[in-house]
C-alpha positions in Angstrom: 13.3 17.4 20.7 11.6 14.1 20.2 7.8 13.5 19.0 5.3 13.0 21.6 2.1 12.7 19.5 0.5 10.5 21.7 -0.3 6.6 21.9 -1.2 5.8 18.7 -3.6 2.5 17.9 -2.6 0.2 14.7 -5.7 0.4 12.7 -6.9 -2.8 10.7 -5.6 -3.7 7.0 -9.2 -3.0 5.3 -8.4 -4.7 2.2 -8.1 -8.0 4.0 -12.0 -7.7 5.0 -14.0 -9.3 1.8 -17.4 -9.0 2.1 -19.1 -11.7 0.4 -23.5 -11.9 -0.7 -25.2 -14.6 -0.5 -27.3 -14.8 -3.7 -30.9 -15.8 -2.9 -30.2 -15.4 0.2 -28.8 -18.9 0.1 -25.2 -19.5 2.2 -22.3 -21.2 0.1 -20.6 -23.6 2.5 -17.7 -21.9 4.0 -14.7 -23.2 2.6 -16.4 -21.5 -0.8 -16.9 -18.5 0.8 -13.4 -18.3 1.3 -12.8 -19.7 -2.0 -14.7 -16.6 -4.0 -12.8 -14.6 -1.4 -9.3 -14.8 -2.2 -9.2 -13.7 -5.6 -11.1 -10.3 -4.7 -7.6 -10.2 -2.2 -5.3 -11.0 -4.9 -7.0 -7.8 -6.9 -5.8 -5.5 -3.8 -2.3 -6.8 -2.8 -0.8 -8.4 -5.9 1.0 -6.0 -8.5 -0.3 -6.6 -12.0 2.2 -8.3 -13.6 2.3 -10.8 -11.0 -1.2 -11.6 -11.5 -0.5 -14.0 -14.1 2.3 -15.7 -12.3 0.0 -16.4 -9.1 0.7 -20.4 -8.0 -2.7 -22.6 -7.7 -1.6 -24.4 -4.6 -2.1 -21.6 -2.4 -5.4 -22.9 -0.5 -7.6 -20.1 0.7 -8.7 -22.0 4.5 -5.1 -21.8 5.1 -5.1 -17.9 5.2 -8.1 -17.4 6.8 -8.3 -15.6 10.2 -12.1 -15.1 10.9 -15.9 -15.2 9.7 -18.1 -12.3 10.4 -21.7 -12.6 9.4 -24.0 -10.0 8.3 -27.4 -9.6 6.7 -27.5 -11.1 3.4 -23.7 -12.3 3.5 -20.6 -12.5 5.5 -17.1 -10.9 6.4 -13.9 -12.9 5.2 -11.2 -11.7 6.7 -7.9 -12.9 6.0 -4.6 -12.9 8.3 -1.9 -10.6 7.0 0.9 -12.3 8.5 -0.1 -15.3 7.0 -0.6 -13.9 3.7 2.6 -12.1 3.7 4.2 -15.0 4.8 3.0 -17.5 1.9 3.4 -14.7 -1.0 7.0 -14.1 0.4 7.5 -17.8 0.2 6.5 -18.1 -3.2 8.4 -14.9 -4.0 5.1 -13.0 -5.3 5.4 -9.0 -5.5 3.1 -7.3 -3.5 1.9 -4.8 -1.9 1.9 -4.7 1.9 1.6 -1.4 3.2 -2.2 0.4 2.4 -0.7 2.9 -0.5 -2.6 6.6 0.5 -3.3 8.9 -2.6 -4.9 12.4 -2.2 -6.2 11.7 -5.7 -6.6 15.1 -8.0 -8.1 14.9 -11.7 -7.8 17.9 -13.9 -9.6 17.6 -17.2 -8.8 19.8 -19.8 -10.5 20.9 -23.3 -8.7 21.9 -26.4 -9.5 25.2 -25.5 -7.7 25.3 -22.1 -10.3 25.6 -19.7 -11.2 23.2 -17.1 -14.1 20.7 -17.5 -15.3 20.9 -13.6 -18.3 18.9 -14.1 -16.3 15.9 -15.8 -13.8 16.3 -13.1 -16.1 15.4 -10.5 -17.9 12.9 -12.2 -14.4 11.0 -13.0 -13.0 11.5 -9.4 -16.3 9.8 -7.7 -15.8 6.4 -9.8 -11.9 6.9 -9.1 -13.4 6.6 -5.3 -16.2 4.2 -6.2 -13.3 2.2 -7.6 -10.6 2.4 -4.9 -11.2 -0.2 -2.7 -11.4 -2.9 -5.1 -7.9 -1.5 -6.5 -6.5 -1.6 -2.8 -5.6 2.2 -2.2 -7.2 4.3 -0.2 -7.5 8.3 -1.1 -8.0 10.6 1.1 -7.3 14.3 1.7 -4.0 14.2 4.3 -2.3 11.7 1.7 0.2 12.4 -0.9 -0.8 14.1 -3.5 -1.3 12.3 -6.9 -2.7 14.4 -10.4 -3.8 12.8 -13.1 -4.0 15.2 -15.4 -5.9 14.3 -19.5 -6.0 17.3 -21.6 -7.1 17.3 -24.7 -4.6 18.0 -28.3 -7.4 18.0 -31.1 -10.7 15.7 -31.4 -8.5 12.5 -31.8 -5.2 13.2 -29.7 -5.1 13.6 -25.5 -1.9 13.8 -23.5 -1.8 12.1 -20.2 0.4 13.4 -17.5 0.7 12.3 -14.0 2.9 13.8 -11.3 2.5 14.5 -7.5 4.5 13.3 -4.2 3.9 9.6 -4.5 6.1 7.0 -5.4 5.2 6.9 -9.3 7.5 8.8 -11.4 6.2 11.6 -12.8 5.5 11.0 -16.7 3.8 12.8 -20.0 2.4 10.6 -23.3 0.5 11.8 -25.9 -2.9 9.0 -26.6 -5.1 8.5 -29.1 -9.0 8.4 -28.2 -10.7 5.5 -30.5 -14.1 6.0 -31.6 -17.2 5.7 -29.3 -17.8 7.5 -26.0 -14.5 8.8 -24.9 -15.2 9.3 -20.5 -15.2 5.1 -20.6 -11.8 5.4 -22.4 -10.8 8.0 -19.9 -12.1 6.4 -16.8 -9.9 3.5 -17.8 -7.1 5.1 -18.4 -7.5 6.7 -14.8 -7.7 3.4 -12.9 -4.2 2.0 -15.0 -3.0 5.0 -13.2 -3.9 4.3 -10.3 -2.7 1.4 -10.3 0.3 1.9 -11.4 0.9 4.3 -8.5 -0.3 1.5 -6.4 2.4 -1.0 -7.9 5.0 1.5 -7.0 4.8 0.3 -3.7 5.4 -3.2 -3.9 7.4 -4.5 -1.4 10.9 -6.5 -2.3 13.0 -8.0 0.8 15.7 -5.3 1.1 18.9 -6.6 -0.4 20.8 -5.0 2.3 19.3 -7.7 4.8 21.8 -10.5 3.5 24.8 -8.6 3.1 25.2 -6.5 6.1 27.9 -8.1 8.4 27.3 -11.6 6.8 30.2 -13.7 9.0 28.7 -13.0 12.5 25.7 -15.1 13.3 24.7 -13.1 16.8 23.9 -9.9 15.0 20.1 -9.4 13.6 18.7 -7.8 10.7 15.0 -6.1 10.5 12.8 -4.4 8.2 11.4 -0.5 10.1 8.6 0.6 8.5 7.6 4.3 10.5 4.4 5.7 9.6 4.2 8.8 10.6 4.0 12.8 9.5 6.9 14.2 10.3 9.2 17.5 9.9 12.5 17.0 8.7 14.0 18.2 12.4 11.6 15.7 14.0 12.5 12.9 11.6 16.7 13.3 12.1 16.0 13.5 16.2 14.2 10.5 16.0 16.5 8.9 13.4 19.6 9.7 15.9 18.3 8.7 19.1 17.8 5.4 17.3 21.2 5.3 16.2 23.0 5.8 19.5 21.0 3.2 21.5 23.7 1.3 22.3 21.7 -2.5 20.9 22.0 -0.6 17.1 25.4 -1.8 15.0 23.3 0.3 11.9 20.6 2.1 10.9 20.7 2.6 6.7 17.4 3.8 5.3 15.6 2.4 2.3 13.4 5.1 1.5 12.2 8.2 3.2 8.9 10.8 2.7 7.7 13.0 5.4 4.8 10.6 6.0 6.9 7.5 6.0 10.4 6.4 6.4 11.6 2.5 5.8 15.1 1.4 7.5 17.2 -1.8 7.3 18.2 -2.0 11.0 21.0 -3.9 12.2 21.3 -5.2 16.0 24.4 -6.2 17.9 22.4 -9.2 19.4 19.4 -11.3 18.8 17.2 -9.7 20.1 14.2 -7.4 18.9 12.3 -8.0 22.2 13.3 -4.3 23.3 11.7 -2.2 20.3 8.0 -2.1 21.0 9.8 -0.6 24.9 11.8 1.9 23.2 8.7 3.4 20.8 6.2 3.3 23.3 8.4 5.3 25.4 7.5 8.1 22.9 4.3 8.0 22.0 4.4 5.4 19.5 3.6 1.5 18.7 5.4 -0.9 17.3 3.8 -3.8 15.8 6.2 -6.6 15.0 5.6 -8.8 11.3 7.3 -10.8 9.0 9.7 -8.8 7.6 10.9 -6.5 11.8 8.8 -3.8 12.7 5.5 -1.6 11.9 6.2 1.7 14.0 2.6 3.9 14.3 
């Protein structure tokens, strides 16, 4: 039997929204506002190694959507679509889809017992932190530990494992002298955002090689979001299978949370999708890349 969870609303990309003081309470002119803007973007939705390759022609006004005012400052909000667009232009990794970490810490002494108070204290600047990293943790997210326990006064070993899409590793570190939590605290938002990286997006190589001689057939990008059991996730996938407009359905990655699918249609034409989902209890948003199912 099919999900019917009910109509679901798309919920806005947060880490498009750039709130911006005015110092003094003095406004910049606009076209600076956006300016200081798109770097504090960049931060969220570019993977780190990337950063250094970013191009300087990109200009800001072109991937603006809206102004918001507020006391003492403003809202920049950019377009995703346009954004998406340019950085898949200029063939920059990023990230597209919000990563979701239910973030644990577990801090352990030489002596094996948990250091609770520390624990806290490092998982409220992991939150204070988030959304200038561009994740987003919260409780009903996949689960991600960092876990730092400590060897002897100079030696740690780091460990991370969980259900995200980082692979679970273990490394011994060294502490260096002076006040090792700011070492820690460090080493905790690399993690994080390495988990975050994990998600960049790539255009699916399947997309240029499935049926390549017929030029009526189309290609899209399915991104579900959804919690879902493994029964649930199989009727769905089927259903979609046998419509009769599907030539193939071959998936690109699959959680219980979230699926991604290189779709193939027997004609040009995508128009009936958003139809199809709504049909059971879901919406389909169309981007760049095909679809955004919710």
């Amino acid at each position: 039997m099919l999900l019917n969870l009910g109509f679901a609303q798309a919920q806005e990309d947060p880490r498009f929204n750039i709130s911006i003081n005015f110092e003094d309470g003095k406004a910049a002119s606009l076209r600076e506002q956006v300016k200081q803007a798109l770097p504090i973007l960049w931060n969220r939705i570019i993977t780190q190694q990337a950063r250094q390759a970013m191009p300087r022609n990109i200009k800001a006004m072109a991937l603006l959507r809206r102004v918001r005012p507020e006391q003492g400052g403003s809202i920049i909000q950019f377009s995703p679509e346009r954004v998406w667009a340019r950085l898949e232009q200029e063939h920059i990794p990023h990230i597209r889809t919000l990563p979701s970490f239910n973030l644990r810490i577990e801090l352990i002494n030489a002596f094996g017992s948990s250091m609770q108070g520390s624990e806290n204290e490092m998982l409220a600047y992991a939150h204070e932190q988030s959304d200038a990293l561009g994740v987003q943790l919260k409780a009903n997210a996949p689960l991600l530990v960092i876990r730092i326990q400590w060897l002897d006064d100079i030696q740690v070993q780091l460990s991370v494992r969980g259900q995200s899409r980082l692979s679970e590793f273990s490394e011994t570190r060294n502490l260096d002298m002076g006040e090792p939590f700011v070492q820690l605290k460090n080493w905790v938002i690399q993690t994080m955002l390495r988990a975050r990286d994990a998600y960049a997006w790539h255009k699916p190589a399947a997309t240029d090689t499935i049926n390549p001689d017929s030029n009526l057939t189309l290609n899209l990008h399915l991104l579900i979001e959804q919690e879902a059991s493994l029964a649930e996730q199989i009727a769905l996938e089927t259903a979609l299978k046998s419509d009769p407009r599907i030539q193939s359905m071959l998936p690109s990655y699959l959680n219980y949370r979230s699926r991604e699918y290189i779709i193939q249609l027997k004609q040009n034409d995508d128009s009936w999708i958003a139809d199809w989902f709504a049909q059971r209890g879901m919406l389909a948003t169309p981007n760049a890349q095909g679809w955004l199912i919710q």
